[in-house]
MMTF fields as JSON, N, C-alpha, C and O atoms, coordinates in Angstrom:
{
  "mmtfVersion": "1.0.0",
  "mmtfProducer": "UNKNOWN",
  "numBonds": 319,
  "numAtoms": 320,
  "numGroups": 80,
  "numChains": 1,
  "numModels": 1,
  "chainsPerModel": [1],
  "groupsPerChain": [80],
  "chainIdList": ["A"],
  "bondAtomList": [4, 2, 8, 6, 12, 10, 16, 14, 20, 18, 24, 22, 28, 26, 32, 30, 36, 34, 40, 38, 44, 42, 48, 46, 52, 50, 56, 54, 60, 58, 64, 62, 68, 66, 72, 70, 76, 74, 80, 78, 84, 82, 88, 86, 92, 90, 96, 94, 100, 98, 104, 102, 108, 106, 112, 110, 116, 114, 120, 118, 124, 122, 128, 126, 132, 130, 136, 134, 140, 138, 144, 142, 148, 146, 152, 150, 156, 154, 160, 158, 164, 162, 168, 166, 172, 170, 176, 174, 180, 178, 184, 182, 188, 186, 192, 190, 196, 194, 200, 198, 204, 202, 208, 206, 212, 210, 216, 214, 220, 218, 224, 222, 228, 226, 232, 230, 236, 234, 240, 238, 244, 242, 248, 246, 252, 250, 256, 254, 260, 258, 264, 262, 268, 266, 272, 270, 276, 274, 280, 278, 284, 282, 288, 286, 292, 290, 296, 294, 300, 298, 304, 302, 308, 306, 312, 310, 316, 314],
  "bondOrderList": [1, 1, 1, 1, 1, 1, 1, 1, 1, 1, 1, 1, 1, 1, 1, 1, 1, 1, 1, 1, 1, 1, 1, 1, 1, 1, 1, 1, 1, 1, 1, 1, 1, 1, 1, 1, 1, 1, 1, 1, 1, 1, 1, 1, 1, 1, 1, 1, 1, 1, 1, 1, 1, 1, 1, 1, 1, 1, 1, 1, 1, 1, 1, 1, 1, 1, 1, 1, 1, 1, 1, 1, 1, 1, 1, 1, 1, 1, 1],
  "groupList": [{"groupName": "UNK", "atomNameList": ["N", "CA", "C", "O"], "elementList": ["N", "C", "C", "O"], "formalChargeList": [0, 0, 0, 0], "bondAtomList": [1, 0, 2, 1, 3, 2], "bondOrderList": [1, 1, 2], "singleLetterCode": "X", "chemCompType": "L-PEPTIDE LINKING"}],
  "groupTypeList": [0, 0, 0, 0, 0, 0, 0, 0, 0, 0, 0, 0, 0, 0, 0, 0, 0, 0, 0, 0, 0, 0, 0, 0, 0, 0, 0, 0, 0, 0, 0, 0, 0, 0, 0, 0, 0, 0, 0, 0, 0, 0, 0, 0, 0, 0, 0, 0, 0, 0, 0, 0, 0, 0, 0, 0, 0, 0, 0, 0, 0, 0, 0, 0, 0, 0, 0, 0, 0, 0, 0, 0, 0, 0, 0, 0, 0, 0, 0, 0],
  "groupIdList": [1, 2, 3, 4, 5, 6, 7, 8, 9, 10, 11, 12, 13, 14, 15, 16, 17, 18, 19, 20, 21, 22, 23, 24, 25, 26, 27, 28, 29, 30, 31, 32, 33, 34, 35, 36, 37, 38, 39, 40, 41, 42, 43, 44, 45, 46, 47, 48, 49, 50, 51, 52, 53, 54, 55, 56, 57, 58, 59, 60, 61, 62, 63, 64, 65, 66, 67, 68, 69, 70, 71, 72, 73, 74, 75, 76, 77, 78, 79, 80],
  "secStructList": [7, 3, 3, 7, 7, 7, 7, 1, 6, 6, 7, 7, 7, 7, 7, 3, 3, 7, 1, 1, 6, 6, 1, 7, 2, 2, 2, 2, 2, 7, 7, 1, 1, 7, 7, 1, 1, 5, 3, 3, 3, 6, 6, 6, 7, 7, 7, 7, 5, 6, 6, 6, 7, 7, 7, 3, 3, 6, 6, 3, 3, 5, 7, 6, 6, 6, 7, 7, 5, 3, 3, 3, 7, 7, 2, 2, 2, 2, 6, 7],
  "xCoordList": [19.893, 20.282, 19.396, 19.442, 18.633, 18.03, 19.044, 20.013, 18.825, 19.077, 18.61, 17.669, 19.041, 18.699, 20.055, 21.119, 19.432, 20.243, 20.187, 19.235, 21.861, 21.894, 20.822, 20.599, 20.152, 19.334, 20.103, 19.422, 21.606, 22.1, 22.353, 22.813, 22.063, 22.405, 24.108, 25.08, 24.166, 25.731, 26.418, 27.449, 25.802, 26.014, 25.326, 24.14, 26.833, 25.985, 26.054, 25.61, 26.644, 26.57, 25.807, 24.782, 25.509, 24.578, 23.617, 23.583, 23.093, 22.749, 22.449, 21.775, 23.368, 22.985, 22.25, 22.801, 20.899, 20.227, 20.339, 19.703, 20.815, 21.227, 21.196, 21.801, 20.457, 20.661, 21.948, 22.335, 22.694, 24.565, 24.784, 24.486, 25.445, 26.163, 27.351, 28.274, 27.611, 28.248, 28.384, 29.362, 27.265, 26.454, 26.982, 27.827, 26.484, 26.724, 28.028, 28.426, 29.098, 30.048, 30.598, 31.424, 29.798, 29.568, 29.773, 30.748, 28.977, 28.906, 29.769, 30.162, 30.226, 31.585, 33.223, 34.084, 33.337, 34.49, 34.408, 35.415, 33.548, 33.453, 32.894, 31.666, 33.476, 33.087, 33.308, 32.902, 33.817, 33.41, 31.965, 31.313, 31.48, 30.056, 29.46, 28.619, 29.313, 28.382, 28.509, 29.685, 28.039, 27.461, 26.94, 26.17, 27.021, 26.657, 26.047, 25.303, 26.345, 26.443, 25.355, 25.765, 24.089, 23.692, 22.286, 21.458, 22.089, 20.894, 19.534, 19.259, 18.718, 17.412, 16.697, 16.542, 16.335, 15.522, 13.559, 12.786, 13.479, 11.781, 10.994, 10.025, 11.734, 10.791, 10.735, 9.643, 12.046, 11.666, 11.789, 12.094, 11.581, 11.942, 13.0, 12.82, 14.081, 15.599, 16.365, 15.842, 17.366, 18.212, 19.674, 19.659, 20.71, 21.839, 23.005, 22.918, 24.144, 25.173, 26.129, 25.865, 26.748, 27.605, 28.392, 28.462, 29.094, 29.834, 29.199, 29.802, 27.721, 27.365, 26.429, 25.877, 26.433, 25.991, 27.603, 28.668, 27.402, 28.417, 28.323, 29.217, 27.29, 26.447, 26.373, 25.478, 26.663, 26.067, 25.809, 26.453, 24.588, 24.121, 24.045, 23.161, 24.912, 24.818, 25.368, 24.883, 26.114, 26.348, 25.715, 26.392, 24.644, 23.313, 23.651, 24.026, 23.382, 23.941, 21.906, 20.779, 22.737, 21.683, 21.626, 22.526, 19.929, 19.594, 20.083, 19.743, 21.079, 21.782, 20.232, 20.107, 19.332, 18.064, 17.298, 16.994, 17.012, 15.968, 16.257, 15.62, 17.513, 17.985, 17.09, 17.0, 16.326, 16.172, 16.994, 18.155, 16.313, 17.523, 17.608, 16.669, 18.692, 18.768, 18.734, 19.553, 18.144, 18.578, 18.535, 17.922, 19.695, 19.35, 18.053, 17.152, 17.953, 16.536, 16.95, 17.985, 15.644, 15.169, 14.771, 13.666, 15.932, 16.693, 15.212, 14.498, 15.237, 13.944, 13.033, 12.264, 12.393, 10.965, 11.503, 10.955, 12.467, 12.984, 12.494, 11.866, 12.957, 13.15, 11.823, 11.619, 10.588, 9.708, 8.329, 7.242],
  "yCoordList": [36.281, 35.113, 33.952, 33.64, 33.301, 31.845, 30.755, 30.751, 29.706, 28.9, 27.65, 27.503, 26.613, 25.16, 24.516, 25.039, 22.948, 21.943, 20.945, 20.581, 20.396, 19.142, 18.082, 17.777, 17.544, 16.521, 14.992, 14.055, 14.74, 13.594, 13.579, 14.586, 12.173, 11.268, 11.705, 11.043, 12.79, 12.745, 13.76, 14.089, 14.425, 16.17, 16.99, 17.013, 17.987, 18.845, 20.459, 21.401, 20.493, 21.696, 22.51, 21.884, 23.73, 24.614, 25.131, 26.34, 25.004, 25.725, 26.881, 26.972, 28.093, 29.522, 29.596, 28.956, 30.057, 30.326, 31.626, 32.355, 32.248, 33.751, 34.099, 33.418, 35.254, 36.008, 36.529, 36.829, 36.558, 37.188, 36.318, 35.16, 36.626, 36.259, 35.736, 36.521, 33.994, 33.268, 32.894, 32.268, 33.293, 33.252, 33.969, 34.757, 33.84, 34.616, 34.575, 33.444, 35.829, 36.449, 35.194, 34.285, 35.691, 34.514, 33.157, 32.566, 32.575, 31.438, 30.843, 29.689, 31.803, 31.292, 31.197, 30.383, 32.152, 32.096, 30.858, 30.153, 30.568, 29.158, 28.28, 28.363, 27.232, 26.33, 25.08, 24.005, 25.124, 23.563, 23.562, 22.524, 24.844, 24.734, 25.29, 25.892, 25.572, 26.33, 25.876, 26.085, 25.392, 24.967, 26.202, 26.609, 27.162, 27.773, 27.113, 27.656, 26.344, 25.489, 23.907, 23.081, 23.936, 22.824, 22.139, 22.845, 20.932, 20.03, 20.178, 20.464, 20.049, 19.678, 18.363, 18.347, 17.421, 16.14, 16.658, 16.959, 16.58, 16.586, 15.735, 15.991, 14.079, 13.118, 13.043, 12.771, 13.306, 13.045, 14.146, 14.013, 15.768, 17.086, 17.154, 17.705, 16.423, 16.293, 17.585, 17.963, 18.397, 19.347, 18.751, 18.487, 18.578, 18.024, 19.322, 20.091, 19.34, 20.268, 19.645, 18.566, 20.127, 19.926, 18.827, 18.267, 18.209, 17.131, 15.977, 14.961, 16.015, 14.87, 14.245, 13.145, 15.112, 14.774, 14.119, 14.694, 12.893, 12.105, 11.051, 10.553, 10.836, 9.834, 10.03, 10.872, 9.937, 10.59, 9.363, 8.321, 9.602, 8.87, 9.636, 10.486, 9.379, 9.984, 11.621, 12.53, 11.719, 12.935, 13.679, 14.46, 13.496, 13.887, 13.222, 12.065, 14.415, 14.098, 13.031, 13.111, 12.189, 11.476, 11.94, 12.559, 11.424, 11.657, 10.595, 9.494, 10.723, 9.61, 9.008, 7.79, 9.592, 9.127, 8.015, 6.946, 8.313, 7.79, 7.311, 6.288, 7.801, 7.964, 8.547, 8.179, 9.628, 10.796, 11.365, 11.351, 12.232, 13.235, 14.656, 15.441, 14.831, 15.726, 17.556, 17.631, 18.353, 19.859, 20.893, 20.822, 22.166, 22.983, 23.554, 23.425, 24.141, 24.999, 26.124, 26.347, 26.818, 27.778, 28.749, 28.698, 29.902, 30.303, 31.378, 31.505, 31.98, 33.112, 32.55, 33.31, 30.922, 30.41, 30.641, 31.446, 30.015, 29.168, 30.652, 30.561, 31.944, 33.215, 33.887, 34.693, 33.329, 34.154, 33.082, 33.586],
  "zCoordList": [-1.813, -2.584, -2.164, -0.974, -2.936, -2.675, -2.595, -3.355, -1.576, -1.599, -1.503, -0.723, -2.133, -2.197, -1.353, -1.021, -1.145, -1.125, -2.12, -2.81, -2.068, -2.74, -2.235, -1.064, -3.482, -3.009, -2.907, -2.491, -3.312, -2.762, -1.585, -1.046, -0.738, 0.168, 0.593, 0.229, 1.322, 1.979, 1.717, 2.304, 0.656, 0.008, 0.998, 1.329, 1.593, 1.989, 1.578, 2.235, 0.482, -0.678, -0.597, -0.329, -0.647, -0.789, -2.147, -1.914, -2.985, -4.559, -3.725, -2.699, -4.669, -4.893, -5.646, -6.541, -6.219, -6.912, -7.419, -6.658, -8.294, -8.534, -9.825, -10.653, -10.196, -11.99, -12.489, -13.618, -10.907, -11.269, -12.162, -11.868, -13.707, -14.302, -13.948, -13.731, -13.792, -13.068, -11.874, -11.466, -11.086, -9.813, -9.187, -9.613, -7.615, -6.716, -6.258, -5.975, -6.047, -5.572, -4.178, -4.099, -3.463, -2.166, -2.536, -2.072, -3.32, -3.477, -4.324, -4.155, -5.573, -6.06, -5.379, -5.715, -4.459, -3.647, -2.986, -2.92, -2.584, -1.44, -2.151, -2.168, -2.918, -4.004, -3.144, -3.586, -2.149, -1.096, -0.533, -0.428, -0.16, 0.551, -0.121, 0.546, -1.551, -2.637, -3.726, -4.025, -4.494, -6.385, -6.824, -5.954, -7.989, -8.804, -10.143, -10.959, -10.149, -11.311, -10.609, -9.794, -11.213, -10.744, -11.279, -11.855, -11.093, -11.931, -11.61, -10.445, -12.355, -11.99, -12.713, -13.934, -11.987, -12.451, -12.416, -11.506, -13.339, -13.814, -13.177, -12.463, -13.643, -13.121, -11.531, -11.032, -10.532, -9.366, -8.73, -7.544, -9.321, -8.999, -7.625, -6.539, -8.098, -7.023, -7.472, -8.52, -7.115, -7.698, -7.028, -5.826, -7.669, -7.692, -8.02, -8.977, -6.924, -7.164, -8.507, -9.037, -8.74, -9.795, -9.691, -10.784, -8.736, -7.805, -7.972, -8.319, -7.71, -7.405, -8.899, -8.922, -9.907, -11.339, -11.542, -11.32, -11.978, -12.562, -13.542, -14.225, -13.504, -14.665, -15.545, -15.471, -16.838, -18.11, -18.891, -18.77, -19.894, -20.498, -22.089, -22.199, -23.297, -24.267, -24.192, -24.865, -23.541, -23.149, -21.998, -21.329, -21.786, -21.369, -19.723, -19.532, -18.465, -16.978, -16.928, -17.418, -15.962, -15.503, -14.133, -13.566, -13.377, -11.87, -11.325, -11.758, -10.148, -9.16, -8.752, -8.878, -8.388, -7.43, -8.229, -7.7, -9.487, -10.555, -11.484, -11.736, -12.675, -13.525, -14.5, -15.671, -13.865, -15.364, -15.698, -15.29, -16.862, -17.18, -16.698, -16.567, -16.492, -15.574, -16.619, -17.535, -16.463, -17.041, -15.756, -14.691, -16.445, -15.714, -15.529, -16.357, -14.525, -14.026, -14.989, -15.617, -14.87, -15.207, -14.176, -13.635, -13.818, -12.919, -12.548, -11.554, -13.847, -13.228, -12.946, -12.357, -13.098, -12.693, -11.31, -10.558, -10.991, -9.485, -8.466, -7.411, -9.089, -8.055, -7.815, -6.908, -9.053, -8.954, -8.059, -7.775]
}
């Protein structure tokens, strides 16, 4: 399983990075120290757990760091 961190200030969350359909086994049982579910900012390439995306602008999650816009990754670039 790959892993990331939250790139906010005080998060200390884990990103599972995983092709499991609804992520990793592991990482979904323990949803205090694991995000399955999580952001990626373009402009300041930050990755954000699910928790700490709270901003939205037009629907659309904003970056706490920058205020880009935030999308998911693209799970198979991230693994290969």
């Amino acid at each position: 399983m790959a892993v990331m961190m939250c790139s906010r200030q005080g998060c200390e969350r884990l990103l599972s990075v995983s092709r499991v359909p609804g992520g990793n086994p592991v990482a979904r049982n323990d949803p205090e120290h694991w995000a399955v579910v999580f952001w990626h900012c373009a402009s300041c390439r930050a990755y954000f757990c699910d928790r700490c995306v709270t901003r939205r602008v037009l629907r659309r999650p904003v970056c706490v760091s920058c205020a880009g816009v935030l999308a998911r990754p693209d799970i198979d670039a991230l693994l290969n």
